[in-house]
Phi, psi and omega in degrees: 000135148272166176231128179260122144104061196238356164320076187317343178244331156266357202029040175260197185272126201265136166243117148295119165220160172193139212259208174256346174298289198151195186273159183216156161242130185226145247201099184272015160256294190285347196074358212287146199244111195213114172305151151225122194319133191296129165314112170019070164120009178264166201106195140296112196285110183292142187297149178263120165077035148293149186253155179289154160280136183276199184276127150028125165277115172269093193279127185254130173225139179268105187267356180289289241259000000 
C-alpha cells in the first residue's frame, strides 16, 4: 500500500510494508525509513484448538545385532 506525498522530509511517496520485524514506511524517492508501532492485536497469536505436547518419544536400537 501506498500513502502519497506522505514523507516529511521529501514529501515523496511512502510504502507500507511488513516484514518479520513489523510494519514499516520506507520513502520510494529518498529511501528514508520509519518503524512503526505494532498495531492492536498484531504479535503473537495462540494457535487455535492447540494441544500441549505429550512425553518425549523414545526410539531403543539394539546396535549388537
Amino acid at each position: 500500500m501506498f500513502k502519497l506525498r506522505g514523507c516529511p522530509k521529501c514529501h515523496g511517496d511512502l510504502y507500507v510494508g511488513e516484514d518479520i520485524y513489523g510494519t514499516y514506511l520506507s520513502c520510494v524517492q529518498c529511501g528514508r525509513y520509519f518503524a512503526v508501532a505494532d498495531a492492536p492485536g498484531r504479535g503473537i497469536r495462540p494457535v487455535p484448538d492447540a494441544q500441549p505436547a505429550g512425553p518425549p518419544v523414545v526410539v531403543e536400537y539394539d546396535l549388537a545385532a
